[in-house]
C-alpha positions in Angstrom: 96.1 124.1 100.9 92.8 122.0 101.2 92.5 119.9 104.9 90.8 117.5 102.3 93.5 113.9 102.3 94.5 112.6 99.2 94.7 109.0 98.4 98.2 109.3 99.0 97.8 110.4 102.5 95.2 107.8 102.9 97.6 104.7 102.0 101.9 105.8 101.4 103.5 103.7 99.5 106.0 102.7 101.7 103.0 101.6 104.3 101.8 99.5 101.1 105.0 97.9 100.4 105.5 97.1 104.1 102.2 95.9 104.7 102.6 93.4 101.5 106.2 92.5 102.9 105.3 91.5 106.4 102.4 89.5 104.7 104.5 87.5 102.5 107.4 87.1 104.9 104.7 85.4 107.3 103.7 83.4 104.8 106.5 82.3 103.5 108.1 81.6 107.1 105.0 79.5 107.3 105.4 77.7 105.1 108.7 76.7 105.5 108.9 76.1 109.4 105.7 73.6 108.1 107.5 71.5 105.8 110.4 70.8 108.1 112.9 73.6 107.1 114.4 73.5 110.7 114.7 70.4 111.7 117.1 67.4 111.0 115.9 65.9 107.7 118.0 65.1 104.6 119.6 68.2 102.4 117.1 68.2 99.8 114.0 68.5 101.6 115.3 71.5 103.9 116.1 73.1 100.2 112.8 72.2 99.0 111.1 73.5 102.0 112.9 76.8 101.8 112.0 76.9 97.4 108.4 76.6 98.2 108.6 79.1 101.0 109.5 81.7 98.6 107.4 81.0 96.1 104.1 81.0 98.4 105.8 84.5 100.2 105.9 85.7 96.8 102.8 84.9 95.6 101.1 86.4 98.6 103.6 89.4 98.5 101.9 90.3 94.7 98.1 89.0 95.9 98.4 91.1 98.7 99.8 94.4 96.9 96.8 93.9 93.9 94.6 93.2 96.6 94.8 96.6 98.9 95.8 98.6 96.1 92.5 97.9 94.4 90.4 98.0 97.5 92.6 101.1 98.1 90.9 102.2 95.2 87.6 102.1 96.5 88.3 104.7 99.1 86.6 108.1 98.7 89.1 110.7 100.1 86.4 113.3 100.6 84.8 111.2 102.9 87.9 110.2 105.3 87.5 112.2 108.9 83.5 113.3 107.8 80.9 112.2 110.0 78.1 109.9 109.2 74.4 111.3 110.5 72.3 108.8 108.8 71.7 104.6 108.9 74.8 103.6 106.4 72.9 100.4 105.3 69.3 102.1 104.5 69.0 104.0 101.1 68.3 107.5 101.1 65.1 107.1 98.9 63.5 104.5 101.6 64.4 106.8 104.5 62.3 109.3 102.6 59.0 107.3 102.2 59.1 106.1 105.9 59.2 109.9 107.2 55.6 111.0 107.2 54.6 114.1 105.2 53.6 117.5 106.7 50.4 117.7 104.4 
């Protein structure tokens, strides 16, 4: 066994799904509560408020799924829990030339 985490460890699934779900249920809830789903208005606009609630829930439940799954992606494993002893921003090769040489 390696103490090395996988993608898997980095992100589960389930954490995925849920994270995707609570984003397109807030969304969608939104939505709805915006248009006038709760309150005292005629029949077909509480329906209509509810249909474009789940479409924008879904919507953002797929963009949001694409979305951390590819930036997921991204994500070098090895890396996770390492320490970082060096600027992140400056290149390696200009770190170089600024260091003056013991000639």
């Amino acid at each position: 066994m390696t103490d090395k985490p996988t993608r898997r460890d980095l992100m589960r699934p389930a954490q995925l799904l849920a994270i995707a779900f609570g984003a397109a249920l807030f969304g969608g809830l939104i939505t709805a509560m915006s248009m006038g789903a709760f309150q005292a208005i005629p029949g077909e606009a509480i329906l209509r408020a509810w249909t474009v609630g789940g479409i924008v829930a879904g919507v953002s439940f797929i963009a949001v799924l694409l979305i951390v799954s590819i930036l997921l992606l991204v994500v070098d494993p090895a890396t996770q829990g390492g320490t970082v002893d060096q600027p992140v921003l400056v290149k390696k090769d200009a770190e170089r030339a600024k260091k003056p040489s013991a000639h």
